[in-house]
N, C-alpha and C positions, 0 to 999 in steps of 0.2 A: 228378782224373778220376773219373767215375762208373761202374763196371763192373754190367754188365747180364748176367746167366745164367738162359735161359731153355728149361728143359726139357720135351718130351713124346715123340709116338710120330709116325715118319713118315704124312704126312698131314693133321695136326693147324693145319699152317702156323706148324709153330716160326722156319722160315727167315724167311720174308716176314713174321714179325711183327718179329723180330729186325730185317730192313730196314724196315719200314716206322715203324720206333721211332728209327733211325740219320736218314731223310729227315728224322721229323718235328722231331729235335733241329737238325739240319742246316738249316729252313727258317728256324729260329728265330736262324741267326749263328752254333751252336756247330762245333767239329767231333765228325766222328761217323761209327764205323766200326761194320761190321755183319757178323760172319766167320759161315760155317754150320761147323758139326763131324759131319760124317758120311762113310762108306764105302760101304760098296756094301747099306747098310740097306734094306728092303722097306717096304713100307705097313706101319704097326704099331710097328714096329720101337723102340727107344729114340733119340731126337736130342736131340741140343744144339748153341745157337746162341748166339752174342756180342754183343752190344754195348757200345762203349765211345761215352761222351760228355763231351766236355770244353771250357775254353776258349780251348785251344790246339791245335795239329800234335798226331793220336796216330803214334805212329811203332811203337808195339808192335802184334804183331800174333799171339801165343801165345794159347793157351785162357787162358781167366779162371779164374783156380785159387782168388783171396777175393774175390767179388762183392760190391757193397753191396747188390744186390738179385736176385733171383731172382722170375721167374715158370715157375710150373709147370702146365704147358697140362693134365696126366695126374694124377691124383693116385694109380694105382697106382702109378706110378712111386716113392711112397714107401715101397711095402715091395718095392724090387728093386732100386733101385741108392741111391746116400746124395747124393740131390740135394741138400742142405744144408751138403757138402762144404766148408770154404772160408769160411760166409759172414759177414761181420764183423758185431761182437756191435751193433750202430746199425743194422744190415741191414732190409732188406725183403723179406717174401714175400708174394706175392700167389698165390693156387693156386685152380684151376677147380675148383670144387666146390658141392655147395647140402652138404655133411655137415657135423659141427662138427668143431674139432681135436679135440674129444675123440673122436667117433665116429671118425677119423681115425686117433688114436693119437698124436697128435703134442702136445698139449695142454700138457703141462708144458715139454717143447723152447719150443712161441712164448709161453710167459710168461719167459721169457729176454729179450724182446726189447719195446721199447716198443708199446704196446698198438695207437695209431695206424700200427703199422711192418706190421702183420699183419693178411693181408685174407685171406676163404673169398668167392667169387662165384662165381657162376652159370654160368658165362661160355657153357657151351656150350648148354643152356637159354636164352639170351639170345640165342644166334646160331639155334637152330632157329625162336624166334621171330618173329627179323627176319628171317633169310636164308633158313633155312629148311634149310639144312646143319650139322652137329653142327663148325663150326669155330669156335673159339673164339677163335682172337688176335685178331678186331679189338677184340672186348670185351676182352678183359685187357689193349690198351692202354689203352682206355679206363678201366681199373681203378686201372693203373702210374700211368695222369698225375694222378690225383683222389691217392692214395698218398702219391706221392713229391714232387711238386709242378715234379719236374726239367722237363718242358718242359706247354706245355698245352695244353687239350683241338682246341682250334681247330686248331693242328698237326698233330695226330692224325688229325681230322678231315680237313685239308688230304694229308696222306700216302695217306691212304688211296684218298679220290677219284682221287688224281694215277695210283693203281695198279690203280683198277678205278674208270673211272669208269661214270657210266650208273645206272641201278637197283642194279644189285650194290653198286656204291659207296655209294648214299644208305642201303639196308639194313645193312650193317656198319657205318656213323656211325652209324645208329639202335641198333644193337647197342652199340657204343662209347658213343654219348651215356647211354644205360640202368644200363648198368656203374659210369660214373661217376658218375653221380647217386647209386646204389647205393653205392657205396663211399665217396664222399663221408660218408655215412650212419654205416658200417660202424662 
């Protein structure tokens, strides 16, 4: 099973990236489950959302406590809560930002981990771009799938449309498509 933990701030579309990452595994034959984690949070706020993908029934349905991957829609969120809680030492982090790990602070922490496993992108830059709104998940899938290689781009693609389709939809695949090229790169 591949456990997905993806943190930001309400607003951000931590939830519906987290589903729209569950669908795109899902279109692809795996199964795949997408839990939100949140209370009675505000806009702003700190979230966290799940995904599990695998190639069997998940039948677990608790927070993800050791993720193989992590995306982090906020990168203040690194100096307020320990988003990196948990994540196994093969992990991936992917985190919206244009800063360096160093400017970040994080720099020694992701040479811990292989160099390919660790991506900084644009992501919300990338979404004012295309959409023109500072949301970032559809790029940071499109970042996740280029990464991780677990499901691929056309999926993504496909999820997204299915959830907004129209202009909105073609502009966050353009956003996604950008990211991934991009990190392919990375």
């Amino acid at each position: 099973m591949f456990e997905i933990r993806v943190h930001g701030r309400g607003g951000q579309g931590v939830v519906t990236g987290a589903e729209l990452l569950s669908v795109a595994a899902f279109d692809e034959g795996k199964y795949a489950q997408a839990t939100p984690s949140f209370g009675s949070e505000r806009m702003g706020a700190p979230v966290v959302s799940f995904c599990r993908v695998d190639d069997q029934a998940i039948r677990l349905r608790e927070p993800i406590l050791e993720p193989d991957a992590l995306i982090i829609q906020d990168p203040t969120l690194l100096q307020s809560i320990d988003v990196f809680s948990g994540l196994k030492p093969e992990g991936y982090i992917l985190i919206n930002s244009t800063r360096s790990f160093q400017e970040l602070g994080i720099a020694e922490f992701a040479k811990r981990f292989p160099p390919h496993h660790v991506c900084i992108l644009g992501a919300t830059d990338l979404a004012m771009k295309h959409i023109g709104r500072p949301v970032p998940n559809a790029a940071l899938l499109g970042g996740f799938a280029a990464i991780t290689k677990l499901i691929a781009f056309d999926s993504v693609a496909k999820a997204i449309r299915q959830k907004f389709p129209g202009p909105i939809g073609d502009a966050n695949v353009a956003a996604a498509r950008e990211a991934y090229e991009i990190a392919l790169t990375a």
